[in-house]
ROZA-833755 format. One record per residue: residue number from 1; chain; x, y, z of N, C-alpha, C in turn. Coordinates in nm, 3 decimals, padded with zeros to 5 digits. Example, Ala and Ser with C-alpha at 12.3 -4.5 7.8 and 13.67 -1.06 7.14 Angstrom:
<atoms>
   pos   unit      n_c1      n_c2      n_c3     ca_c1     ca_c2     ca_c3      c_c1      c_c2      c_c3
     1      A    01.319   -00.569    00.780    01.230   -00.450    00.780    01.320   -00.330    00.780
     2      A    01.285   -00.225    00.708    01.367   -00.106    00.714    01.290    00.003    00.787
</atoms>
This chain:
<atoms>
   pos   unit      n_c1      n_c2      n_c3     ca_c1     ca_c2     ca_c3      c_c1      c_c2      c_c3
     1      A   -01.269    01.161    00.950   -01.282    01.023    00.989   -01.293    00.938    00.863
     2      A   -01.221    00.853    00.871   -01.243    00.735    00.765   -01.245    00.625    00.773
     3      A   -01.346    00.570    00.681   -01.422    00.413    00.744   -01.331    00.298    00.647
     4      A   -01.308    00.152    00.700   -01.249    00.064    00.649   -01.401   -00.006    00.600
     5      A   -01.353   -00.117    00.507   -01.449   -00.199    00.444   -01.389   -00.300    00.478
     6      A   -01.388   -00.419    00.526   -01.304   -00.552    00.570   -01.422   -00.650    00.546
     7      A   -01.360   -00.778    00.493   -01.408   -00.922    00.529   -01.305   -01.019    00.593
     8      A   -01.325   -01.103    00.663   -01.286   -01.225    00.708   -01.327   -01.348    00.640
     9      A   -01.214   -01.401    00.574   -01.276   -01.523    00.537   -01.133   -01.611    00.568
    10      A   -01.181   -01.685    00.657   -01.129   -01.815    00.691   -01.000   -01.762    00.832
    11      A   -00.889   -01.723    00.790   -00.762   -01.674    00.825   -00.701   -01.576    00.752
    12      A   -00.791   -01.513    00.654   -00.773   -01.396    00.611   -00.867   -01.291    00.582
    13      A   -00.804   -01.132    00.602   -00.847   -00.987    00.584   -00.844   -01.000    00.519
    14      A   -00.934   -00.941    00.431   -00.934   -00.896    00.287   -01.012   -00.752    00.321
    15      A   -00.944   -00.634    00.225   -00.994   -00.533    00.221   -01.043   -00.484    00.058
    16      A   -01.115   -00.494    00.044   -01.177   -00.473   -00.109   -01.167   -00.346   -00.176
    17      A   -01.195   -00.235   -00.066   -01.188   -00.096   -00.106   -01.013   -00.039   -00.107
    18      A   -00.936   -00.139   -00.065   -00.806   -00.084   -00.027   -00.791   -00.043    00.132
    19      A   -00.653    00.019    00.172   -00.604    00.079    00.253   -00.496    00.197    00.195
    20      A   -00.539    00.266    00.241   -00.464    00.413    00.182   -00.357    00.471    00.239
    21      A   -00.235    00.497    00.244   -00.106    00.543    00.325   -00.098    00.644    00.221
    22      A   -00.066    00.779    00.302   -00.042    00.879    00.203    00.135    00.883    00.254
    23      A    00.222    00.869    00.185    00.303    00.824    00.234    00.380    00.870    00.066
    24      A    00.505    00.913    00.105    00.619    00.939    00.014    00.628    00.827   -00.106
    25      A    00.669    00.785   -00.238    00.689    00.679   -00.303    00.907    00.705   -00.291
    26      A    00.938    00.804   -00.239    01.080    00.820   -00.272    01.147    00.886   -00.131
    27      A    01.077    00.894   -00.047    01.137    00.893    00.108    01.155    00.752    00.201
    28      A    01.239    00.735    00.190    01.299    00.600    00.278    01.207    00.549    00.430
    29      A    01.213    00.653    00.478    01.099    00.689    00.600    00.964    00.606    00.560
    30      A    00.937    00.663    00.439    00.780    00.576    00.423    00.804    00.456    00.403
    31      A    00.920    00.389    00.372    00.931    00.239    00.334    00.934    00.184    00.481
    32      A    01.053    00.244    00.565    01.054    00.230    00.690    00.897    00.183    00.808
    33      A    00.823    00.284    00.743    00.702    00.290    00.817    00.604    00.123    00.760
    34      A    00.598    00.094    00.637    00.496    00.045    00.581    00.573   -00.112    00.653
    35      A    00.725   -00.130    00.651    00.795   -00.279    00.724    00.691   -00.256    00.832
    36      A    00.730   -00.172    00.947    00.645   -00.174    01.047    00.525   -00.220    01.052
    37      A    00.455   -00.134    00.997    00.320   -00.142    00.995    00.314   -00.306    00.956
    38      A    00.356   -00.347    00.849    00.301   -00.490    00.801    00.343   -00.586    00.862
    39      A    00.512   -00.567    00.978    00.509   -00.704    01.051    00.442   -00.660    01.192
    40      A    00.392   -00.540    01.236    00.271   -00.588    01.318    00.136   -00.581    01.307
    41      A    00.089   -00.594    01.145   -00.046   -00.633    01.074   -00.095   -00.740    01.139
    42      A   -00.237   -00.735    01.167   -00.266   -00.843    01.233   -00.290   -00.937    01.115
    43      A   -00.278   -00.900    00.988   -00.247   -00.976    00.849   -00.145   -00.960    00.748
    44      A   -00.126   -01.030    00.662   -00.026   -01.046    00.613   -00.062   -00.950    00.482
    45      A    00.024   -00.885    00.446    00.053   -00.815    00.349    00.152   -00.841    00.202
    46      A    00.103   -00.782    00.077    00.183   -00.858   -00.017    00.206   -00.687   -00.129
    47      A    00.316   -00.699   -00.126    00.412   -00.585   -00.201    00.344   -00.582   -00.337
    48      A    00.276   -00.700   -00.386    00.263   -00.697   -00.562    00.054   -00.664   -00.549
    49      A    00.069   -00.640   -00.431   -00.091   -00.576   -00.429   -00.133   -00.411   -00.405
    50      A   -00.005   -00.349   -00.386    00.000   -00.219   -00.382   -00.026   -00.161   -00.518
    51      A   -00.074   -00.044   -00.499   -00.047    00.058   -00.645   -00.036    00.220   -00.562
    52      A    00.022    00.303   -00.692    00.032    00.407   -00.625   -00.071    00.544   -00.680
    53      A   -00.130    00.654   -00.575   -00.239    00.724   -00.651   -00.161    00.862   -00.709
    54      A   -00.142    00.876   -00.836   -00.077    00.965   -00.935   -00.153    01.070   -00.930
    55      A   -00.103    01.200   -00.921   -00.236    01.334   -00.975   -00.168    01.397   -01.084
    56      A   -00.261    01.377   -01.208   -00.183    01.421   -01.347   -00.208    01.538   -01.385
    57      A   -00.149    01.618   -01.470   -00.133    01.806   -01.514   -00.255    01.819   -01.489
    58      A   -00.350    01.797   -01.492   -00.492    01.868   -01.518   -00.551    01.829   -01.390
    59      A   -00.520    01.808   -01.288   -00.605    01.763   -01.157   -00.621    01.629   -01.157
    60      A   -00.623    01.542   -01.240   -00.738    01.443   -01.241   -00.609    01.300   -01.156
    61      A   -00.707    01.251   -01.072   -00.621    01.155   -01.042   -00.650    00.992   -01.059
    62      A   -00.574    00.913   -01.067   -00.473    00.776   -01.081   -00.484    00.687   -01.019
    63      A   -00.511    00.565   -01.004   -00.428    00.451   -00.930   -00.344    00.433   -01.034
    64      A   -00.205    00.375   -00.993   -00.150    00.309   -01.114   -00.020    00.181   -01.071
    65      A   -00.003    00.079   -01.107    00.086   -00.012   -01.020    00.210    00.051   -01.027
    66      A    00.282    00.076   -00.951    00.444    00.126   -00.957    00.523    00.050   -01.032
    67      A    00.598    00.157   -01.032    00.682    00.157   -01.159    00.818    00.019   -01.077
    68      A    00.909   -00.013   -01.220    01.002   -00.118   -01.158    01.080   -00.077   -00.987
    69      A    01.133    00.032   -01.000    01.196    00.104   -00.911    01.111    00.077   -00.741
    70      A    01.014    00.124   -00.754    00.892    00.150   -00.607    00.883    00.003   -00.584
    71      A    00.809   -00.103   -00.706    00.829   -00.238   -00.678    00.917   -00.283   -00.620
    72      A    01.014   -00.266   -00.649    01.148   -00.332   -00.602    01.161   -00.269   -00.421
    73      A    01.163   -00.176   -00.411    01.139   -00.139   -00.304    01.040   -00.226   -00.192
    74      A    00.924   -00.182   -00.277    00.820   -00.247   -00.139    00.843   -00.398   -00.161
    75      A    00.864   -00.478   -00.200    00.897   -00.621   -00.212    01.043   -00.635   -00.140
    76      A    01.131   -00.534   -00.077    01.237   -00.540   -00.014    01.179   -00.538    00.117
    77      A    01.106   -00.449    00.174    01.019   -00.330    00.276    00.880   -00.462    00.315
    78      A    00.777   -00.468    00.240    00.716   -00.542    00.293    00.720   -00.699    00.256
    79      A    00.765   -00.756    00.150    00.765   -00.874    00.129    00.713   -00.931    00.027
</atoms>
């Protein structure tokens, strides 16, 4: 089970801790899914607020903003 952290302020969600999609960065399917998901968000979503979580040689893992390629993508995909 996993818990969300949300505020409301005014006419907007804000999620502070994030929202997590474990989701492909190079399967079409996951782009597919995230359009969905965000035009029936009961909020609006923004492509240049994503990052993606990296796990590097040694275990240790990442946030890190995507690269030009993934950008370009989710700014096609969600907006």
């Amino acid at each position: 089970m996993r818990q969300f952290l949300f505020m409301v302020m005014g006419d907007r969600a804000m999620f502070p801790m994030g929202i997590v999609f474990p989701l492909s960065p190079t399967e079409l399917a996951s782009f597919d899914f995230l359009r969905r998901f965000s035009t029936d968000a009961p909020f609006e979503m923004s492509a240049k607020h994503f990052q993606i979580g990296v796990i590097g040689k040694s275990g240790s893992f990442a946030w890190r903003k995507p690269d030009a390629e993934i950008a370009e993508r989710l700014e096609e995909f969600v907006g």
